[in-house]
ZAKE-344705 format. One record per residue (C-alpha): residue number from 1; residue in one letter; y, z, x. Coordinates in steps of 0.25 Angstrom, whole numbers, plus 5000, padded with zeros to 4 digits. Each point is the difference from the previous one (the first is absolute). Layout:
<mimars>
    n  res     y     z     x
  NUM    A     Y     Z     X
...
</mimars>
This chain:
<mimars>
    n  res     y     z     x
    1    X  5451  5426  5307
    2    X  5014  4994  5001
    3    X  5011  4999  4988
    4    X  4997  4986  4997
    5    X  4983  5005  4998
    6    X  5007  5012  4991
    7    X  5008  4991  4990
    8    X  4989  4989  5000
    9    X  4990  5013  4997
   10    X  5009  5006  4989
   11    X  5005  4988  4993
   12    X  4983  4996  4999
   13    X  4998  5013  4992
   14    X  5012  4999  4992
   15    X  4995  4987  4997
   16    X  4985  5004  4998
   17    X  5004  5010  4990
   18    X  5009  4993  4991
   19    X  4989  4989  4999
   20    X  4989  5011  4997
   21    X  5009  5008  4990
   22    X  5011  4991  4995
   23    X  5015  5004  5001
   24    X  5002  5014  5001
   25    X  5014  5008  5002
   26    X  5004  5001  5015
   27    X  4995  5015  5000
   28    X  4988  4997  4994
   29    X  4996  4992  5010
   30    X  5005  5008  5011
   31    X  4993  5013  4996
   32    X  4985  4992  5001
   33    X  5004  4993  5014
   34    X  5005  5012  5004
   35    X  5014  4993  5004
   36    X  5016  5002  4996
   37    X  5005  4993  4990
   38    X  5011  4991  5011
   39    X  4987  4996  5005
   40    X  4995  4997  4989
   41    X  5011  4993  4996
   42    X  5003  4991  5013
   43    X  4986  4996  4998
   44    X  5000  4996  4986
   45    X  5015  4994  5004
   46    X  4993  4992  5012
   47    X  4988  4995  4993
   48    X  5008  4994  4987
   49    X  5009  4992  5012
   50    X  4987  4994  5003
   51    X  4994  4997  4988
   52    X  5005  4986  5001
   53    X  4988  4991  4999
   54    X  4985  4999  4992
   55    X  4993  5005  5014
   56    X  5010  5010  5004
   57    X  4993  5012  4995
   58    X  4988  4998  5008
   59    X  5007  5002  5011
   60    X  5002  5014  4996
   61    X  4985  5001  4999
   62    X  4991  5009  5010
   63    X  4994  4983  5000
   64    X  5013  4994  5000
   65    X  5007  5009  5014
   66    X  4986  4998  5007
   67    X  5002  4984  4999
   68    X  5016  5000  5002
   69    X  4996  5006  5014
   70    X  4990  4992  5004
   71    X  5007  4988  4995
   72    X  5013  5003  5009
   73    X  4994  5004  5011
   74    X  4990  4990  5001
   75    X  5013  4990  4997
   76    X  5007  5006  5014
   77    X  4989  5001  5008
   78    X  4993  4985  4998
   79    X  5014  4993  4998
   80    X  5010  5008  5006
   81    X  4991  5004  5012
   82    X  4991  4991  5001
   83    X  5006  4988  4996
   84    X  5016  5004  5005
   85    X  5005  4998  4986
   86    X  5015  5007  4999
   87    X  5002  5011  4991
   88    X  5011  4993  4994
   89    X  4989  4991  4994
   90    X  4989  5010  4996
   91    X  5012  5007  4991
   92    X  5002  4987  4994
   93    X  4985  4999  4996
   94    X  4998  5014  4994
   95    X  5014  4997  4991
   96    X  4993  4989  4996
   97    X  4985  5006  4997
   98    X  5010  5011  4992
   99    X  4995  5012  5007
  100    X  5014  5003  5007
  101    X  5004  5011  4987
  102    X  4988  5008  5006
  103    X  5000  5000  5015
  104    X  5012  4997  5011
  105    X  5000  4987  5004
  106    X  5014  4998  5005
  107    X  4998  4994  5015
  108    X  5003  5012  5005
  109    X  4989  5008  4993
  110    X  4990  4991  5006
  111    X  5005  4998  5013
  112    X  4998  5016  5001
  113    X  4986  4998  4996
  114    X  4997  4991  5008
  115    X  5003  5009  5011
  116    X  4994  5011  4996
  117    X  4989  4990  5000
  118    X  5001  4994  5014
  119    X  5000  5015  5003
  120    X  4987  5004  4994
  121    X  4994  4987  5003
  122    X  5003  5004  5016
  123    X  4993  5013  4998
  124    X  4989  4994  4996
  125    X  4997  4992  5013
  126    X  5002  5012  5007
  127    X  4992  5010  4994
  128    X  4989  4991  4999
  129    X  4999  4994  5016
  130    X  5003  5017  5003
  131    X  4987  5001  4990
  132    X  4992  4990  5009
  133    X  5004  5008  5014
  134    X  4995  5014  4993
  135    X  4989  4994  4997
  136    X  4996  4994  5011
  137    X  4989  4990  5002
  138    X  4998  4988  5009
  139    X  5010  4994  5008
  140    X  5003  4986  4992
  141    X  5000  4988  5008
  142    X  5013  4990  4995
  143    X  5001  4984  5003
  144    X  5015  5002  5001
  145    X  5012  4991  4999
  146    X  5015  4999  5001
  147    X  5013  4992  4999
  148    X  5013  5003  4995
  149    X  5010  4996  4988
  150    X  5015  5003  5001
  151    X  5010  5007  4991
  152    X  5015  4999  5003
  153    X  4997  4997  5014
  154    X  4990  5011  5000
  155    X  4985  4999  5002
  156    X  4990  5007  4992
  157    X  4986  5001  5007
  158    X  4988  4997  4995
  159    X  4985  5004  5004
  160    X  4988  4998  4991
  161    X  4985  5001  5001
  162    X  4995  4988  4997
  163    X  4987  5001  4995
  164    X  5004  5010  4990
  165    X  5016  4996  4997
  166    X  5005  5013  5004
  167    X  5014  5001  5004
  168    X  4998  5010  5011
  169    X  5016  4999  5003
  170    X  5012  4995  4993
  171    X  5014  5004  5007
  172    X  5013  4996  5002
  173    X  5004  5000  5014
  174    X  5012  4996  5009
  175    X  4993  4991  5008
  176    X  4986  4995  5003
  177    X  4996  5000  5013
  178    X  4987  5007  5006
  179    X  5005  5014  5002
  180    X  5005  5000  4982
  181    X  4987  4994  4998
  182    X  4991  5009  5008
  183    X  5008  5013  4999
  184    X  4999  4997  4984
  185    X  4985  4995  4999
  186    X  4995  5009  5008
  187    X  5005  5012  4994
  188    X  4994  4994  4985
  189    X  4988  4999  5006
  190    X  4998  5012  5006
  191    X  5007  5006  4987
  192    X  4988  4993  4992
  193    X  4988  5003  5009
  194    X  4998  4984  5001
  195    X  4996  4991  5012
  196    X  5004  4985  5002
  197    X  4988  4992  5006
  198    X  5007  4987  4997
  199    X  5013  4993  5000
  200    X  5005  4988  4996
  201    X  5013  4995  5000
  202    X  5011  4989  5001
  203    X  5001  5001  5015
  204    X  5011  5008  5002
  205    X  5000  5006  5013
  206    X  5005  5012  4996
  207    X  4988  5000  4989
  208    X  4991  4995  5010
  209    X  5003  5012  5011
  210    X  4997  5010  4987
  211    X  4987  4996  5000
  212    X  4996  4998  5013
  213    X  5007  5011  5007
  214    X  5004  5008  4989
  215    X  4988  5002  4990
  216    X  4989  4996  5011
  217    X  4995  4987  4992
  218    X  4995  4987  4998
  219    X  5013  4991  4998
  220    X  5000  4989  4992
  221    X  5007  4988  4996
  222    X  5003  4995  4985
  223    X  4995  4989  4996
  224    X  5006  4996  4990
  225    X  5014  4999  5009
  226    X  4994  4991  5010
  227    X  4995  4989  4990
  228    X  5013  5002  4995
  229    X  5008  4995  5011
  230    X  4991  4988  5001
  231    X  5003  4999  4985
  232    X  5014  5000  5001
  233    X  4999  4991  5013
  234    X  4991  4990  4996
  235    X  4996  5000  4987
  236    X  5013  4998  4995
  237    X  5004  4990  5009
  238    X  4986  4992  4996
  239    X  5004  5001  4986
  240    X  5013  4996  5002
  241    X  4997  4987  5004
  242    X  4989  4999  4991
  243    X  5011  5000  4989
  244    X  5008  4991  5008
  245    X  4988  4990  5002
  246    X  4997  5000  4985
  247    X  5015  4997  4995
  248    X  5000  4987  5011
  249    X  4987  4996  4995
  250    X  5006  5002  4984
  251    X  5014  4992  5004
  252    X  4991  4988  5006
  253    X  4992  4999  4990
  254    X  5010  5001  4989
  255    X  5007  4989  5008
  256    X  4989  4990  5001
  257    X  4998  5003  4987
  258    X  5016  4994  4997
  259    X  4998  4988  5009
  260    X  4987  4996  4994
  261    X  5007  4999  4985
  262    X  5011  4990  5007
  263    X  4997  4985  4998
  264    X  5000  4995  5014
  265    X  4992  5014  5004
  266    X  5007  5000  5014
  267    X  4995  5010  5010
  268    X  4988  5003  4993
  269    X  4992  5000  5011
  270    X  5010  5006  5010
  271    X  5000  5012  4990
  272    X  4987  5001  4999
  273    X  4998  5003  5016
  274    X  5010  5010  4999
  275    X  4992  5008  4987
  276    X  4987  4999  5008
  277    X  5007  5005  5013
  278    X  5005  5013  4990
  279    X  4985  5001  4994
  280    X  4995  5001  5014
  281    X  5010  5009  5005
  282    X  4998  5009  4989
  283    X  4985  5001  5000
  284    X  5003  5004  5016
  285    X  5009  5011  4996
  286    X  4989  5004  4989
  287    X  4991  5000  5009
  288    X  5008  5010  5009
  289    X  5002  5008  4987
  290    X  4986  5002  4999
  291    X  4997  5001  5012
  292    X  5009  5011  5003
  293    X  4996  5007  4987
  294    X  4985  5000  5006
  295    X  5005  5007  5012
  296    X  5006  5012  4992
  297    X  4989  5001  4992
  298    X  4992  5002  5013
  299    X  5007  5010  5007
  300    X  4999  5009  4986
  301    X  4985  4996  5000
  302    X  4998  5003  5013
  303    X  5005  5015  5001
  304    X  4991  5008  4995
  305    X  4989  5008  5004
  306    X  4988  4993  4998
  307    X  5001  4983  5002
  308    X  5000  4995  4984
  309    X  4990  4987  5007
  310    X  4989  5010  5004
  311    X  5004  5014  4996
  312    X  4996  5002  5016
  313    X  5010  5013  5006
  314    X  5013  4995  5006
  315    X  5007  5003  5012
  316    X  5015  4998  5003
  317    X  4997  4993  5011
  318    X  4993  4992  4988
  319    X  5011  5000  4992
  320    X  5009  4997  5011
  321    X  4994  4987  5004
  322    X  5000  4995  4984
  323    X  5015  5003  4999
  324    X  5003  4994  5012
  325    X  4992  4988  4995
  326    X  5010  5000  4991
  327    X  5012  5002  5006
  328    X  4998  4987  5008
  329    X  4999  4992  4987
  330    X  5014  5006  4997
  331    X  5005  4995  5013
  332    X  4992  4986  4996
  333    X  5005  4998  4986
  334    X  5014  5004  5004
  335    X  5000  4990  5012
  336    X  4995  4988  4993
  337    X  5010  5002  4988
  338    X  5013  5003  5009
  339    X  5002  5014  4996
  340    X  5008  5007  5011
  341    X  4996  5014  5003
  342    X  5013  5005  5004
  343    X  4997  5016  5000
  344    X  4987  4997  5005
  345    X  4993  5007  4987
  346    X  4985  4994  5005
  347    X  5004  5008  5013
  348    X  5002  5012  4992
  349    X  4987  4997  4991
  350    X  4993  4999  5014
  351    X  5003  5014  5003
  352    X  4997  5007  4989
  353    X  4986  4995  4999
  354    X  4994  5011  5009
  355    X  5008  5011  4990
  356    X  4995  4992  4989
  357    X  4988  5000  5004
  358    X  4996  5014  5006
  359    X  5000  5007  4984
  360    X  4983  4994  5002
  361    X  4999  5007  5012
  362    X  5007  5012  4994
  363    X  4991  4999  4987
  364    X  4987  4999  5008
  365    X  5003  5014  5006
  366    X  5005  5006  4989
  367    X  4988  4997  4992
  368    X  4989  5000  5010
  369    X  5003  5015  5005
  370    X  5000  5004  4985
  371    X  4985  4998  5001
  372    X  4991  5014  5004
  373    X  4993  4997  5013
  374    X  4988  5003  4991
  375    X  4999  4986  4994
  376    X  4988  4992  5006
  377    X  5004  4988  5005
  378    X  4993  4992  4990
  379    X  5008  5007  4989
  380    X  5013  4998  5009
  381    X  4999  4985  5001
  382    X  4996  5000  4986
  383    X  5013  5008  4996
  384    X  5009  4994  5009
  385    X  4995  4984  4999
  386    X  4992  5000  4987
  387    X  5006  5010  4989
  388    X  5018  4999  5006
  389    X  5001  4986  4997
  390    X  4995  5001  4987
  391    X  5011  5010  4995
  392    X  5010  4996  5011
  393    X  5000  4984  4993
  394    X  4999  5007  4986
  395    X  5013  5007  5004
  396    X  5007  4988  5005
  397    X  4995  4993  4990
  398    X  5007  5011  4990
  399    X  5013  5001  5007
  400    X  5004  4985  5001
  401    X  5010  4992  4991
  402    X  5000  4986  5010
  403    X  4990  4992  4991
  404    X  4998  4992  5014
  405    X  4994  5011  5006
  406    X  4990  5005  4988
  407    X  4991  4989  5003
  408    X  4997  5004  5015
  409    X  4999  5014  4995
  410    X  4990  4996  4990
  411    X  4991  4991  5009
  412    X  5001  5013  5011
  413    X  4995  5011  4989
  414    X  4989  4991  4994
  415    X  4994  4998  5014
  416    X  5002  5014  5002
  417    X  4992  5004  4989
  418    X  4990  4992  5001
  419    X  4998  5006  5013
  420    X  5000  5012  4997
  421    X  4989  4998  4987
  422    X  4990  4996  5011
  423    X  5002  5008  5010
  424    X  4989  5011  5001
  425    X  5009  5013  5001
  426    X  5005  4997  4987
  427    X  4987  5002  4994
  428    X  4997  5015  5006
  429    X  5014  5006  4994
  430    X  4999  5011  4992
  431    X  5011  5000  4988
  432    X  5007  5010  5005
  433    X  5000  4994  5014
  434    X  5006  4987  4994
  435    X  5010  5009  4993
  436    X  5004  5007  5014
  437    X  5001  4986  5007
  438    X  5009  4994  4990
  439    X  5010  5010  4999
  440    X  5001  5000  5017
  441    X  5000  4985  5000
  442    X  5010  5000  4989
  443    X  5009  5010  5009
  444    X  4998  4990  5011
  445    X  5004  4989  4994
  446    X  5012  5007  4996
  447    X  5004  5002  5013
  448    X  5001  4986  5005
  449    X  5016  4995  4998
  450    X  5006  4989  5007
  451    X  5015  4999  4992
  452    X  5009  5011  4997
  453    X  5004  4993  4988
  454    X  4999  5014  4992
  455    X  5014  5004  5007
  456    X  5007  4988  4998
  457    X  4997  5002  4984
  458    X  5004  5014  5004
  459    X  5012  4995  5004
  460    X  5004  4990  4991
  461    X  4997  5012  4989
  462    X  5011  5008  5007
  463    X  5010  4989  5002
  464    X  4999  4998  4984
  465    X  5007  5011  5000
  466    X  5011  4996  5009
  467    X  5002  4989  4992
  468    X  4999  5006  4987
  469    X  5014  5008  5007
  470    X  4993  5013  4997
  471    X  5002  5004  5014
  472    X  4990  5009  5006
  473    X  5000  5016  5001
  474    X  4991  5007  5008
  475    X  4995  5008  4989
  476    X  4998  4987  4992
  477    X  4993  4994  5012
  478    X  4991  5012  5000
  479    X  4996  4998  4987
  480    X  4997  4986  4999
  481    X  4992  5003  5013
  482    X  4991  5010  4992
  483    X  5000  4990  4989
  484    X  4995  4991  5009
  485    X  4990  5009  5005
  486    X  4995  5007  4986
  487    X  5001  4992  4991
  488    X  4998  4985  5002
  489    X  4987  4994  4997
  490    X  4990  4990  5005
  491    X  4990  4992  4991
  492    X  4990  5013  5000
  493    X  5011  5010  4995
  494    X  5001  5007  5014
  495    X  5014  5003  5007
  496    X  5002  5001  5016
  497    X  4999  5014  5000
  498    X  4987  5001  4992
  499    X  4996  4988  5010
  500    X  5003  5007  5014
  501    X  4995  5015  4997
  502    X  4990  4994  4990
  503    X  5002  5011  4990
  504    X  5007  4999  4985
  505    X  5016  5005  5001
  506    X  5006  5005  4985
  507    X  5005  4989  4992
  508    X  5018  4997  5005
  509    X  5004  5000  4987
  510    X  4990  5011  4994
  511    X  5004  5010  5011
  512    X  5016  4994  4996
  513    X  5002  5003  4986
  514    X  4993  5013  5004
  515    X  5011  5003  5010
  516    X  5012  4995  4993
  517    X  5011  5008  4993
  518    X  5003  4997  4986
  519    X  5007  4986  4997
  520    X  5014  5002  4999
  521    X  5007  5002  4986
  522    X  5009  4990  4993
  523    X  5015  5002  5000
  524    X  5011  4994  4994
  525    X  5007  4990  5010
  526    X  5014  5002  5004
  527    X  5009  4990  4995
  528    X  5010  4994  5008
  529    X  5015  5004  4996
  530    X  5008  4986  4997
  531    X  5013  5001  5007
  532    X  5012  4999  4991
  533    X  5011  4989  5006
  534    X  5010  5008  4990
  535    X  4998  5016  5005
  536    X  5011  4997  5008
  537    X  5010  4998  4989
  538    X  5009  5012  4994
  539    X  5002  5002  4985
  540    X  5011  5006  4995
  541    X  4996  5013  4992
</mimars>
């Protein structure tokens, strides 16, 4: 127990007792407490100091201490950790909540508990990923991605299960080519017992050659980055002149509205052929808009595992031919609004289709080899082209926030259903089959992932605190890392770690105020000495 756990523990008894028995003589109370009177005596001294408000002798309770140190350490780990508030600014809150007399809050004082924090929190993640390799167990299978963000020129690496949001590696590093990225992500993985089936990425090369020569696997390409560029291409060019096309049509209307009121109404009709030619040129360019906006809802539509027309199985070679499709009306709608295509972006569209689309091929591997051999095929079709449509829709159906996209989702899973109420294999299950089924095509469905849109949130979370002008230690990088891992939550309560073992882990903050020393105590600040412009002056004595 250290000194500040002492005086906290002696000051409660001193306290305790004068409550219970009333004022007694110094030696009184130090014969039944089994203390010296200076304790006795710093104690009584120390808690009249802090008798300055109606609830300050709760806090001198058994009650009172619990709750002081679940307040300021759940205060520093959810603001100062989590949310990168400075301890400048958390000393500022407890002066005003009047709990400074009765613990330290200088900046200081919390500043040192938040490392001691950062280091327990570090710890933490270690013990239990050391836990998991003891134990032992099945080799878990990761949909992995990467990308980088930077820090005073440096790059932090980022590698994260996607499926269950784990971040397998968060490093600085000096640089990020291919041998910083393999020598570091194979050693974590390795470390961690955990194999990368999957990997999807920006296109980096040096990412790319990770996954195909460094971890042996399926590479694919985000596809969020490459609607993006057409986005940026465009989309914003479309919407550009749109906005032009509507400001001409306003002006000519607003001016054949002026030259009507005149007497003569001269060039009424002059004006009036101009505001039809801007109606008709904006309803081309409208026409563009939507039509380019039809084409991007296609390509998101058209990457997935089972087609959302028919629920039939896909291909890639499927999925190529529909984003190609697609592509070409890029290249169209661009041509016949005289958008240039300077960095060639439906070209780089174009080349990314096959990455794009070998996460279906990739999926229907994974999944298909996850069956027992045992399965007749009439409960394999079933399985496979019956029952995984049903959860994989009423998962994507789940996950989307684009209210475009929940219509098809919609119509995809109501025909699914229906297929599957009158299908006869659905009719034989036992309820403990069903039970077993649903949990492996949950586990499929899981699986499939076509964006790596979990590491740029990962990413801009990090920058936060670059901006906030925290800076970023590797100790607090760690422990924001086993934040991440332990203690962030999805709609069912469950955290990445509890998500890729698939076992419960001790409640962060529990297993913190467990491990924590005792809060710092309150002392008197130091005030600053006013210099005196007249020290320099000689008195005659």
């Amino acid at each position: 127990m250290g000194i500040a756990a002492d005086v906290r523990e002696r000051d409660r008894k001193v306290w305790a007792h004068i409550a219970e028995f009333g004022e007694q003589s110094l030696r009184q109370i130090a014969q039944a407490l089994g203390l010296s009177k200076d304790s006795v005596a710093r104690s009584k001294a120390a808690l009249a100091k802090r008798d300055e408000y109606p609830e300050s002798s709760f806090w001198e309770s058994v009650a009172g201490q619990a709750w002081l140190q679940v307040m300021v350490l759940g205060m520093v780990y959810v603001f100062g950790l989590k949310g990168g508030v400075g301890a400048d600014r958390m000393s500022e809150f407890l002066k005003l909540i009047r709990i400074a007399p009765h613990v330290g809050s200088s900046p200081t004082a919390l500043r040192a508990v938040m490392r001691e924090m950062e280091e327990r929190l570090k710890a933490f993640g270690q013990q239990q990923e050391a836990g998991q390799k003891e134990r032992g167990g099945s080799q878990p299978e990761i949909v992995g991605s990467g990308d980088e963000t930077w820090f005073d020129e440096q790059p932090v690496l980022v590698l994260m299960d996607l499926v269950s949001g784990y971040l397998v590696l968060e490093e600085p590093a000096q640089d990020r080519s291919y041998e910083t990225w393999h020598s570091k992500a194979q050693a974590r993985l390795e470390q961690m017992g955990v194999k990368v089936r999957h990997f999807i990425s920006d296109r980096g090369k040096a990412l790319v050659k990770l996954a195909t020569s460094g971890l042996g696997c399926w590479a694919g390409a985000d596809l969020f980055h490459a609607q993006y560029d057409i986005s940026k291409w465009l989309g914003c060019a479309l919407h550009g002149k749109l906005n032009r096309a509507r400001q001409q049509r306003q002006e000519a209307a607003a001016e054949l509205a002026a030259i009507e009121k005149k007497p003569l109404g001269a060039g009424v009709d002059e004006q009036k052929h101009q505001l039809a030619q801007a109606q008709a040129q904006l309803e081309t360019i409208e026409a563009a808009a939507q039509a380019y906006h039809e084409a991007q809802r296609a390509v998101s539509a058209v990457v997935h595992a089972f087609s959302a027309a028919d629920n039939t199985a896909q291909t890639s070679a499927q999925v190529t031919q529909h984003m190609e499709e697609q592509a070409q009306r890029f290249a169209q709608i661009a041509e016949a609004q005289s958008v240039s295509d300077p960095k060639d972006t439906v070209g780089k569209f174009r080349r990314q289709i096959a990455d794009v689309a070998s996460s279906v091929d990739a999926w229907w591997l994974w999944t298909t080899e996850s069956l027992n051999r045992s399965i007749s095929t009439a409960d394999r079709d079933w399985l496979l082209h019956i029952w995984l449509p049903v959860v994989y829709w009423q998962h994507q159906l789940h996950k989307t926030q684009n209210p475009e996209m929940k219509p098809v989702y919609t119509l995809a899973l109501h025909n699914a259903q229906a297929a599957c109420l009158t299908h006869p294999v659905t009719r034989t299950l036992s309820q403990h089959d069903w039970e077993h089924w649903l949990s492996w095509a949950e586990w499929a469905t899981h699986n499939f992932h076509r964006a790596s849109s979990a590491v740029e949130g990962r990413n801009g979370c990090l920058a936060q605190c670059y901006h906030n002008g925290r800076g970023l230690t590797h100790r607090r990088l760690a422990a924001l890392t086993t934040i991440h891992n332990y203690d962030t939550r999805r709609r069912d309560g469950s955290t990445p770690a509890e998500r890729l073992y698939g076992e419960r882990f001790p409640n962060l903050f529990e297993w913190l105020l467990e491990q924590m020393e005792a809060l710092p105590l309150p002392r008197a600040a130091r005030q600053p000495a006013l210099p005196n412009p007249l020290d320099f002056i000689s008195v005659a004595a």
